[in-house]
N, C-alpha and C positions, 0 to 999 in steps of 0.2 A: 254943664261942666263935665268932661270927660272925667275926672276925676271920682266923680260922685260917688258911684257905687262902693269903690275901692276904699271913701271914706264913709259911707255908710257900714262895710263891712267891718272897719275898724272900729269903731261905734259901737258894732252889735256884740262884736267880742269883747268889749270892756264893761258894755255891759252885764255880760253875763259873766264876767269873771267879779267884777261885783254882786251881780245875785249872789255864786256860789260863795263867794265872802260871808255877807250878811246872812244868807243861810247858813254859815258855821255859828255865825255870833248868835243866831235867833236859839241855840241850845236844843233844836228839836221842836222848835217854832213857842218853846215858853215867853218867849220875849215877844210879843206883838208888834212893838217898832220893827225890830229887826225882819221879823215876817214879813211886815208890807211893804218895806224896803226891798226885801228879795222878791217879792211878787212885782214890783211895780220895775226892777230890774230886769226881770224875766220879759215880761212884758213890751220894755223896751230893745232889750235884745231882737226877738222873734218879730217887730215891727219893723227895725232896720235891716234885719236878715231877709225879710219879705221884698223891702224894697230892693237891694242889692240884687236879690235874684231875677228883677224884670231887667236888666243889665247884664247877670254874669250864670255861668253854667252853674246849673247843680252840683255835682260832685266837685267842681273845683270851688264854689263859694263854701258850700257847706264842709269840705275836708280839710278848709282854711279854717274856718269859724270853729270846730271843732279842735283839730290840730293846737292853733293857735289857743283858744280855751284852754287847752288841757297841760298844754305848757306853761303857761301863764300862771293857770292856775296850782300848778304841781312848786312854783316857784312860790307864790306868797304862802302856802301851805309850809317851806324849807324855812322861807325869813320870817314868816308872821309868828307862824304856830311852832316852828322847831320838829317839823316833822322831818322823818328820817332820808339822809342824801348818801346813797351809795355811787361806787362807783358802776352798779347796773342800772339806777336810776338816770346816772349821769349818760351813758350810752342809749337809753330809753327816750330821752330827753333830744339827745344828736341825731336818733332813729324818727323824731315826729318832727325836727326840721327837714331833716332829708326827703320824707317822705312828701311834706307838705312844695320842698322846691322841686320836686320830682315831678307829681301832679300840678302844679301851677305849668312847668314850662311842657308837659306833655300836653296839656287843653290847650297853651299856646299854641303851640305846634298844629296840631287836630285844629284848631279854627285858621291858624293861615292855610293852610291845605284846601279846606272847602271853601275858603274865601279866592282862592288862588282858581280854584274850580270854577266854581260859578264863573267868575268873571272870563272864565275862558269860555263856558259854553255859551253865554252870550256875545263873545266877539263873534 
């Protein structure tokens, strides 16, 4: 499935945006459900993020997974917990999509190029 990775990599980010969840609720890990729950998410995350990368570049898997994590995460943090939303948050927030569509279509670019390559030095 050409798909695959792209949904492996979604997978690994929900994953871990659920760790980092359940590691809020785990209170500092006094909660033991909640602990193995984040461990057993982590887990998951880092095994999907592993497979995705026999598929997709390093720095553009990981600065998705990352990116997307931290946006994700900075949002249930606004609606769950009522943590604080400014308007430099809000720019902070447009700053990690930007960056994350920036580097996606810049690795695009850099692999049609060498792909565009190769296939020339072989004709």
């Amino acid at each position: 499935m050409k798909n695959a990775p792209i949904v492996q990599l979604s997978f690994a980010i929900v994953s871990e945006v659920f760790g980092i969840t359940f590691m809020k609720l785990s209170d500092g890990f006094t909660h033991p459900v909640f602990g193995l729950v984040t461990a057993a998410c982590y887990v998951a995350s880092f095994v999907l993020l592993t497979l995705a990368l026999k598929h997709l570049s390093l720095g553009m898997a990981y600065g998705i997974w990352g990116g997307v994590g931290t946006l994700l995460t900075t949002l249930v943090g606004i609606i769950v917990w009522d943590d604080p939303f400014s308007i430099i948050v809000g720019i902070g927030m447009i700053a990690v999509v930007a960056g994350i569509a920036l580097l996606s279509k810049g690795t695009q670019e850099a692999e049609e190029a060498a792909a565009a390559e190769s296939s020339e030095a072989t004709a």
